[in-house]
N, C-alpha and C positions, 0 to 999 in steps of 0.2 A: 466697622474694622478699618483701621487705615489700610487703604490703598497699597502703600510700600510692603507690608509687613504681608500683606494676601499675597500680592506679586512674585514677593519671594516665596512664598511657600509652593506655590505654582512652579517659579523656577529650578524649588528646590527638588521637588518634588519628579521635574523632566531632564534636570540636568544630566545625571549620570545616562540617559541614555544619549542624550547631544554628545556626550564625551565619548561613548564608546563606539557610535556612529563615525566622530571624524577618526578616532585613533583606525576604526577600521578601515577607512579609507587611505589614512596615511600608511599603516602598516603593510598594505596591497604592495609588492614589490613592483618597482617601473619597470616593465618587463613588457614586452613583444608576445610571450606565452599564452594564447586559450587559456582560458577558461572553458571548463564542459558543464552543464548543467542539465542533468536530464536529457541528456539528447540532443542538445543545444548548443551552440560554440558564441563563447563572446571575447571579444579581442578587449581584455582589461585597460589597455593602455587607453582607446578612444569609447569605450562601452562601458565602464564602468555605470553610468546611472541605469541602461539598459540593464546592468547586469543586477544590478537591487530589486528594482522592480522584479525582473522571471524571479528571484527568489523570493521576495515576500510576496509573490499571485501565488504561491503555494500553501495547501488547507495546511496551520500549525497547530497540533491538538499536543497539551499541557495536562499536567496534572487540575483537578481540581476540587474545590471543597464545598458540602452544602448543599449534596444532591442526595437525594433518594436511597435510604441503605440500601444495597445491595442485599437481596433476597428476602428484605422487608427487614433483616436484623444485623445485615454487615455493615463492615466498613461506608461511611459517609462520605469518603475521598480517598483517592487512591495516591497520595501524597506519598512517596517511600518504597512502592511497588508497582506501581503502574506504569512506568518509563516505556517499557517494549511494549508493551500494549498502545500504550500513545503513538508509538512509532510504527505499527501493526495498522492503527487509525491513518495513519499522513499515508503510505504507504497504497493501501486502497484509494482513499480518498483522490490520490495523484491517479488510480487509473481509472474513478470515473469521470473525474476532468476531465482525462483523453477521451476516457468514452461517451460523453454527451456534448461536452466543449470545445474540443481538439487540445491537443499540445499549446499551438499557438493565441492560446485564452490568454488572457490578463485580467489581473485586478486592480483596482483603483480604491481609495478609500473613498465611501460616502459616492460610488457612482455607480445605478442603478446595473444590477446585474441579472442575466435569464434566470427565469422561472426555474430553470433545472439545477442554478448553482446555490440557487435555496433549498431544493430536494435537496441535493447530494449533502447538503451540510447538516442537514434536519436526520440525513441518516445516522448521525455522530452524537447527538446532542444524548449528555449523561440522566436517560429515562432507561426506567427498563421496555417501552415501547418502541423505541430507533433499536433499527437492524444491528447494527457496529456499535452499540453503548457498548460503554466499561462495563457494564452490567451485564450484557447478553455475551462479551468476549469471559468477562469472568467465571460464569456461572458455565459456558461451553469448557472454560479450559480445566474445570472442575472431570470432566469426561478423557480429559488430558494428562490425567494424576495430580492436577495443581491445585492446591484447596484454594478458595479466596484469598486475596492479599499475601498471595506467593507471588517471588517474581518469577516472570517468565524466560524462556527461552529463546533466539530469532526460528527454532525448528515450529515449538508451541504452539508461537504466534501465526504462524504459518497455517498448522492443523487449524485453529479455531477459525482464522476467515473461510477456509475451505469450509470447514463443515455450517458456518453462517451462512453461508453466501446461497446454500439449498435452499435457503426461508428466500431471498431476497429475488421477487418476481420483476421487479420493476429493472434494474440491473442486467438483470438473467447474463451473469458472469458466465463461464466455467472456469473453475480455480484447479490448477494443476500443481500440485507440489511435489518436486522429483524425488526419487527414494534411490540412496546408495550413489547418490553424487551422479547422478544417470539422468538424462532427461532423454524419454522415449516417442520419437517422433508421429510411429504409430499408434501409440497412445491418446496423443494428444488430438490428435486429426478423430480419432473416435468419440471422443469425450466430446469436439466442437463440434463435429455434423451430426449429433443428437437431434432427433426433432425435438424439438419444444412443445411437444404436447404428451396429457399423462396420458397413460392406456385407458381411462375414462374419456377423456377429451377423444382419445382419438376413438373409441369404439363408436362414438355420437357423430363423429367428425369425419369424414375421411381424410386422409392426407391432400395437399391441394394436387399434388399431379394425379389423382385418380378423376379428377375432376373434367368433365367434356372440354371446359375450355381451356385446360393446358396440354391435352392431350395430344396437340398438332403442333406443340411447342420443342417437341424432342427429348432427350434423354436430358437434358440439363433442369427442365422444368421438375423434375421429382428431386433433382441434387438437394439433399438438407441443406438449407442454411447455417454458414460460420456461426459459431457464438461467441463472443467475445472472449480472449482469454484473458485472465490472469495468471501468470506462470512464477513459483517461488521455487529457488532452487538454493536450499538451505545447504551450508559447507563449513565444513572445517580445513580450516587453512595454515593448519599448523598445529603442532602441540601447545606448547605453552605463549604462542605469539607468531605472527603470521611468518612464514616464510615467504624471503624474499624472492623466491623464485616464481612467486604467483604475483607479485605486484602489478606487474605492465597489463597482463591480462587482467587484473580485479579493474586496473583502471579502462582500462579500455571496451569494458560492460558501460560507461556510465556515457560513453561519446554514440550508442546505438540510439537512433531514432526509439527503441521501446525500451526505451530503460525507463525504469520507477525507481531507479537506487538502490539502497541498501541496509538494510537492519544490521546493525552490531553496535559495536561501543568500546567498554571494558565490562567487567567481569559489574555483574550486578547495577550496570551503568548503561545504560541504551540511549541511543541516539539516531536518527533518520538522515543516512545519509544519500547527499542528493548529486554531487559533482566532484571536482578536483583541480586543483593549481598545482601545476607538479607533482611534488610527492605529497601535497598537503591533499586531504579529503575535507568536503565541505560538507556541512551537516545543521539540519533543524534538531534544536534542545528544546525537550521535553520537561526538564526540571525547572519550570517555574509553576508555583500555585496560583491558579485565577478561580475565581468564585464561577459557582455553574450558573449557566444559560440557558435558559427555556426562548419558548416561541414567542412574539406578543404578536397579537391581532393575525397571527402567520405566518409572521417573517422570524428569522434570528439576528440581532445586533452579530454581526461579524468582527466587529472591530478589533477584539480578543481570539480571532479565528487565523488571523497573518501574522505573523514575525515582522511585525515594523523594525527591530532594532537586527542589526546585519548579524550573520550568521556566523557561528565560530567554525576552527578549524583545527584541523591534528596531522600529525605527521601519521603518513599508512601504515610506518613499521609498531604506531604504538595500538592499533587497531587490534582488538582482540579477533583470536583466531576463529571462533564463532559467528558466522555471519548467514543472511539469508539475502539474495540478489532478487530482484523484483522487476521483471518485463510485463508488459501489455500487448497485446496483439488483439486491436480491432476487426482488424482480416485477414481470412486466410494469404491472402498475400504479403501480411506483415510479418504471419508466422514461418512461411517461405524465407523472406529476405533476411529474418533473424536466424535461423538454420546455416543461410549461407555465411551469414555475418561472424558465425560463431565457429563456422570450419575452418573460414579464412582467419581469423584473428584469436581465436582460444585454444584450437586442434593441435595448431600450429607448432604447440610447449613441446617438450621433452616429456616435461611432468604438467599434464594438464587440470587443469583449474575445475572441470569436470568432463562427464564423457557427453556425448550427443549419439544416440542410436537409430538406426530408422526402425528395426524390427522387438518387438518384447523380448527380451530374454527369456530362454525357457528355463530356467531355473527357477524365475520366479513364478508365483501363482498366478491366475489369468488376471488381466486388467478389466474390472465391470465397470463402467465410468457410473459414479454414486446418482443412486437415484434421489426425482425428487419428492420430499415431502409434499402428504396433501393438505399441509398448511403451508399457506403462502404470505406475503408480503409483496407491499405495492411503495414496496421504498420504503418510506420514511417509516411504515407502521409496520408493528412486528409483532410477533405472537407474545400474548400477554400471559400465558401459563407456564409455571417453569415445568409443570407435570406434561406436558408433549413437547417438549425439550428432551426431557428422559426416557419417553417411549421412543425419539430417534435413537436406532443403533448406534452410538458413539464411536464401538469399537468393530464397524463393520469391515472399514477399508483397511488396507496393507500395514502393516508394521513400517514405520518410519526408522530409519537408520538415526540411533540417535545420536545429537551434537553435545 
């Protein structure tokens, strides 16, 4: 084949992304303003390449086609339905970066990265044996009222990590999704100082502070252990389109040190949003189809896992009113300074964006923080029956206020 005619097909073939890359850069207004990105401040005007980079080091899950039916007879791709669900993906997946890699991780193309950010990605990959497959979100949101290849909702996607995230031993989350715009700080302090072990383990086991040698350690040695949170706090922010009176605060969730962003979009249209420039929100797109990945020798080609090409963006007022906000809190002392964080800057409204409690409401029914299944997972593997899927009570926990 000649030379020229390969070349171009090569060029032709990467152009449109060179174009949309410099338009994006030209189109960045010259502006003095932050940028926020996940918790992150980048000053546009002299960080702009900084600020490409923290965007594309974040996991981008896509639709894709060519994998495994779904229940051995479904859908082959979730090409048309799977949007929030992908976004449900990015969304986790940003908090176990926090939680095995920190915040301050990066990615590199083609440059060797820890052991653990090949777990975390192996938990995503479309099998039905990865914890977070489209497969295992699907077939849970089935428990959800969702038949397969329904789209979802940012509340749905929410329930289904929650009730995943009990198989998922290696992680050991606790997912707290707030009910009735409420986020209950007693609640969640009960849910994290769970011990981690089951009433089997511990009959075998004694807890470690019964043990001689913590014994002279004092009362802090028996303190359960934080568990890592995940906290989703699903809202509606308007009737028909967001009201403006919630903006500054929607925006000012994404400049916290635990922010994970944002699930919404438009109506049947999901998107993962991750920061802000002014009024614009910045967001990873889920609508493009890439052919599925498996593992080779181990590993997974990542290459199709980053948003190489810069991220789009939309004005907040055209942001549909449905959304679900997404924190991380590694420690209790992250969930402390996010408490504070949210009395000083969200309480603050007239008309607040949501409530913060310290005590349960006694209206509602008691809070039992979900127990765990005695099938586990060690990360990346997950239970391969969907017949002990359906012996978990699906519908054990609270009624979710729906969006």
């Amino acid at each position: 084949m000649d030379l020229r005619i390969w070349g171009g097909k090569v060029l032709s073939k990467y152009e449109n992304q060179i174009t949309i890359f410099a338009d994006y850069l030209e189109e960045f207004p010259d502006t003095d303003e932050l940028v926020w990105i996940l918790g992150k401040q980048h000053l546009l005007k002299t960080e702009k390449s900084k600020l490409l980079s923290d965007i594309s080091a974040r996991l981008w899950f896509t639709y894709r086609r060519k994998f495994s039916p779904i229940g051995g007879t479904g859908p082959s791709s979730d090409a048309g339905w799977g949007c929030m669900l992908r976004c449900g993906q990015m969304m986790l997946a940003q908090a176990l970066i926090c939680r095995h890699l920190g915040r301050d991780w990066n990615w590199a193309k083609q440059k060797e990265q820890p052991k653990e950010y090949q777990r975390i990605l192996q938990c995503f990959l479309d099998r039905k044996d990865c914890c977070y497959s489209i497969h295992q979100m699907a077939q849970m949101g089935v428990g959800e009222g969702k038949s397969i290849g329904e789209w979802f909702g940012p509340n749905t996607v929410a329930q289904v990590l929650k009730k995943l995230a009990l198989f998922d031993e290696w992680n050991s989350l606790a997912v707290y999704v707030s009910m009735d715009n409420t986020v209950v700080i007693e609640d969640i302090k009960k849910m994290c100082h769970t011990l981690p072990l089951s009433a089997e383990t511990a009959a075998e086991s004694p807890p470690e502070c019964l043990n001689d040698s913590t014994q002279s350690k004092g009362p802090s040695a028996c303190s359960p252990a934080w568990k890592p949170l995940l906290l989703i706090v699903p809202l509606r922010l308007g009737i028909n389109q967001i009201n403006p009176v919630y903006v500054d605060a929607f925006k000012e969730c994404f400049k916290m040190p635990q922010s994970l962003g944002a699930l919404g979009g438009k109506p049947n249209n999901a998107y993962y949003f991750i920061g802000f420039l002014g009024d614009e929100l910045i967001f990873l797109d889920p609508h493009t189809t890439q052919t599925f990945v498996d593992t080779e020798n181990g590993t997974v080609d990542d290459q199709t896992f980053h948003c190489l090409q810069p991220p789009q963006r939309m004005n907040i007022l055209n942001l549909d009113p449905s959304v679900a906000l997404g924190f991380f809190c590694k420690e209790e002392k992250d969930f402390d300074s996010w408490c504070s964080l949210v009395q000083k800057e969200i309480l603050k409204e007239n008309l607040r964006m949501f409530e913060l409690v310290q005590k349960h409401p006694s209206h509602w029914p008691p809070f039992v923080p979900p127990a765990k299944p005695e099938v586990t997972t060690t990360g990346a593997e997950f239970i391969d029956s969907t017949e002990q899927l359906e012996e978990f009570d699906l519908e054990e926990d609270f009624e979710i206020l729906s969006i």
